[in-house]
N, C-alpha and C positions, 0 to 999 in steps of 0.2 A: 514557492510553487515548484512542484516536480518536472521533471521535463517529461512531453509525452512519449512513450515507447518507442524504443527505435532511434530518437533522435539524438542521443550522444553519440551513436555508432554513425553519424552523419557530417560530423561536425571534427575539427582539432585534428593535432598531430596523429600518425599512426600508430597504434598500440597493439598488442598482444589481441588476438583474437577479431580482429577485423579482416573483414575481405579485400583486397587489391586486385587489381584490375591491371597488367602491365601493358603496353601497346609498344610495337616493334617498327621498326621504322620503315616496313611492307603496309603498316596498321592494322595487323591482326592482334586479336586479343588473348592472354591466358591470365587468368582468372587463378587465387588459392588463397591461404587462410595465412597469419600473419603467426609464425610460431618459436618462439625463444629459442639458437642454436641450431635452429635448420636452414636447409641452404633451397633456393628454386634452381633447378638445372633446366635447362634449354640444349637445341643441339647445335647453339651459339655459344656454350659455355653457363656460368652457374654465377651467382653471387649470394652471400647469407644474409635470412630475415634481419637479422640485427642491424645491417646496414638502413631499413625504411622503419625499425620500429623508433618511435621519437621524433620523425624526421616528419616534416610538414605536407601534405597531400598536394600533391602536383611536382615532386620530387623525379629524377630523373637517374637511376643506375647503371651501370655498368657491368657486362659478364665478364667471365675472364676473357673469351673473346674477343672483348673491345667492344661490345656491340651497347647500344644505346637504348635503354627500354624507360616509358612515360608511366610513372608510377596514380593511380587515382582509386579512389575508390569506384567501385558499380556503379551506376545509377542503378537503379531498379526496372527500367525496360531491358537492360543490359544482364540484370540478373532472372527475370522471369525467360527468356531466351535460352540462357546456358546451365539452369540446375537442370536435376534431376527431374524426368518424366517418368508418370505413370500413362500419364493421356495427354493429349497435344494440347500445347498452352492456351492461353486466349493471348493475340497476339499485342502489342503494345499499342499499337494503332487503334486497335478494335477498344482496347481497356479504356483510352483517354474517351473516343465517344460515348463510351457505357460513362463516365465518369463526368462528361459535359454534359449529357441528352439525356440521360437518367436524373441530375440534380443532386448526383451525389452531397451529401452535405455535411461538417463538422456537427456527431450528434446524432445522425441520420439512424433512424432503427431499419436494417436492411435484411431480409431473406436472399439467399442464394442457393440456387439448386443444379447441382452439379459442376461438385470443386474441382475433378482435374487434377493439374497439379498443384494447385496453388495459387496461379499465375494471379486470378483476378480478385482472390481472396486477399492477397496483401494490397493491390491496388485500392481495394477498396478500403479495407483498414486502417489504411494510411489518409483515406481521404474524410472517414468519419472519425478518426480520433478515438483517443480512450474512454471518449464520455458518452460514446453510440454502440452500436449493438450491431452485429454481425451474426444470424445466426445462418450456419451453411451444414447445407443436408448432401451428402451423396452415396448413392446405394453401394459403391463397390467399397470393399474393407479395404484393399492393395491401394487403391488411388486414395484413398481418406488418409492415410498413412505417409505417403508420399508427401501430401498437401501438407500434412501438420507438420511435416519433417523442414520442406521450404520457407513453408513459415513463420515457425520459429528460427529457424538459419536466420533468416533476411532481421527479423527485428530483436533476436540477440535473447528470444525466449518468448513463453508464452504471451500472446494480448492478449490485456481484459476486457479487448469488447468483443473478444470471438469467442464463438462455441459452434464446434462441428458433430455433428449428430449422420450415424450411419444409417442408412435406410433411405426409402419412399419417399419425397416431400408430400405428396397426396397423401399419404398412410400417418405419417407422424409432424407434420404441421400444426402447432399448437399454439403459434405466436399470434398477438392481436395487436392492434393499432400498429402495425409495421408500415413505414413510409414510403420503400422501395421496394419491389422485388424483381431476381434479374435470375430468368433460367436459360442454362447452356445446357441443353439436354437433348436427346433424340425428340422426345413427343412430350414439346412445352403444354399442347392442347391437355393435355389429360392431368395436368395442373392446373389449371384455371380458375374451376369450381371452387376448390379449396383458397388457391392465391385468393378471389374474388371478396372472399368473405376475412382475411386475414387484414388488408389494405384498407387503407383510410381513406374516406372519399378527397378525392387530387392528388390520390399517391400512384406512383408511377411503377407503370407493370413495364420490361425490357428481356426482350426473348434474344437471343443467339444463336443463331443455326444456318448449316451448313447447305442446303440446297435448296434450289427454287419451288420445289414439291413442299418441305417443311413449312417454308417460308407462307406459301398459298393454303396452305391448309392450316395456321397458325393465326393467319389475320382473316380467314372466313369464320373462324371456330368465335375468336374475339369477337364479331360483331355479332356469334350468333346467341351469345351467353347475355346479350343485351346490358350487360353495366361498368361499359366501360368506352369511351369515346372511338372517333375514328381513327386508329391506328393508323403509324407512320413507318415506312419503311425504304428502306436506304444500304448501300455496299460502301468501304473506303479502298482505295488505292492508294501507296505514295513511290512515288518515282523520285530518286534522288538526281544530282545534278554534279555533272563533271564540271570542276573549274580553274584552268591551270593559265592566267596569260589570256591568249585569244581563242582560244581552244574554250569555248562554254559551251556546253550539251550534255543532255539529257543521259544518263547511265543505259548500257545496255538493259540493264536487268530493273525489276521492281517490285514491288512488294505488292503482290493483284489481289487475287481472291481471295478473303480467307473466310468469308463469313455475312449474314446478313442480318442486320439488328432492326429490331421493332420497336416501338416503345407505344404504349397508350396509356391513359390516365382513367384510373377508376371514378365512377359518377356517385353522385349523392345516392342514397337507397332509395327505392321506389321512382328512382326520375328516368325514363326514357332516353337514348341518344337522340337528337336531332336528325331528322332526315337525312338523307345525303341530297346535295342538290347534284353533286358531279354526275352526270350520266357513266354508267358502264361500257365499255367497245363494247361494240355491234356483235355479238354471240358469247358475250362473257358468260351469262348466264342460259344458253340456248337448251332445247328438251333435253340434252344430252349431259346437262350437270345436275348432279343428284345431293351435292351440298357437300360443306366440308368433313363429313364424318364416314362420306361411302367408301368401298372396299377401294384401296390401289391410294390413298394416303389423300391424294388432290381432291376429290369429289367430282372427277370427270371421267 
């Protein structure tokens, strides 16, 4: 049995053509390619590939400087961070919920609309396997370019469950029985109709987006297309944690906004949502809301 994609460049000693990851004993990272007779220079001094190629991962070198660098390969949140953008990533935090909340699954036939750079396209790839289907749409030619460029970087050449398609997803959607689909896009709404009818009934719809305006007029549009349950929505934070001795607390800094994810589950055809029994706050819906489709993006 073949190994799936990707996964020898994961695995054993370092060889010709792998990424390395070094970390400095500040714990800053540089990142390069692994290449026969070339040397990595720093402004701590230099040492040559040849010394990590053969040599076991989690290896530890030496500059000429003397300075001490921790040899690993990427992980992959590590590497959707530091390639090449055309458009801002989707960030690792956000990928893993997309990857929990969505159901991602070994296998999964998934729609994606608006690749970016890549970031969420190998996330996902990785999570359905060679024997699932990835098909990803995104209108700009410069960003679609980028994306295929990272993603063949990261799994060491083309995957057989991808196929990226330029254009529209409203326009050029032609997939059926698809299990997931996940839009990072300005106006997920104006995808809907089409997603609606591509999606399996229990297959999971998962939006992406950047402001509380998108996000309201995202989850009113859902309930108002009526075939698809009641949408759930949710932000992640992660604060990391200083800890040396007695000194334990909280990092200055942290990882806050980057985004707001929805997900909801398409219904059998012809069946109704359920009511909602949750009452709305007191003027959610007052004269002055004209639904989610009126001018100024909210319907307020």
């Amino acid at each position: 049995m073949s190994e799936p994609t990707g996964a020898a460049r994961r695995r054993g000693p370092f060889k010709v053509g792998d990424q390395v990851q070094l970390t400095d004993p500040k714990g800053r990272h540089y990142t390069f390619t692994l290449e026969a007779g070339k040397n990595f220079h720093t402004h701590k001094g230099s040492f040559p590939h040849d010394e990590l190629i053969g040599a076991p991962e989690g290896s530890v070198v030496r500059t000429t400087g003397n300075v001490a660098y921790l040899a690993l390969r990427p992980l992959l949140p590590d590497y959707v961070l530091s390639m090449p953008r055309g458009a801002a990533v989707v960030y690792p935090k956000d990928a893993g919920q997309i990857l929990a909340f969505a159901d991602i699954f070994p296998g999964a036939r998934v729609v994606e609309a608006g690749v970016g750079s890549g970031s969420l396209s190998s996330f996902l790839l990785r999570a359905i396997g060679d024997q699932g289907m990835l098909h990803s749409y995104e209108r700009r030619e410069d960003f679609a370019e980028i994306a295929q460029a990272n993603v063949e970087r990261y799994f060491g050449g083309s995957h057989p469950a991808w196929q990226l398609t330029v254009g529209d997803l409203q326009d050029n959607l032609s997939d059926t029985d698809v299990d997931r689909v996940i839009l990072d896009m300005l106006a997920p709404w104006e995808c809907l109709e089409a997603v609606s009818k591509a999606l399996v009934p229990g297959g999971i719809l998962c939006c992406y987006v950047a402001t509380t305006t998108q996000l309201a007029r995202t989850v009113e549009s859902i309930r108002e297309i009526g075939c698809f349950n009641e949408p759930t929505a949710w932000e992640t934070m992660i604060r990391n944690w200083h800890i040396e001795g007695l000194a334990v607390r909280p990092d200055h800094r942290m990882i806050g906004h980057t985004g707001f994810l929805l997900t909801a589950r398409r219904l059998a055809d012809g069946v109704e949502p359920p009511m909602r029994r949750r009452r709305p706050a007191k003027g959610a819906y007052g004269e002055d809301y004209a639904g989610p489709n009126a001018d100024g993006g909210t319907g307020r």
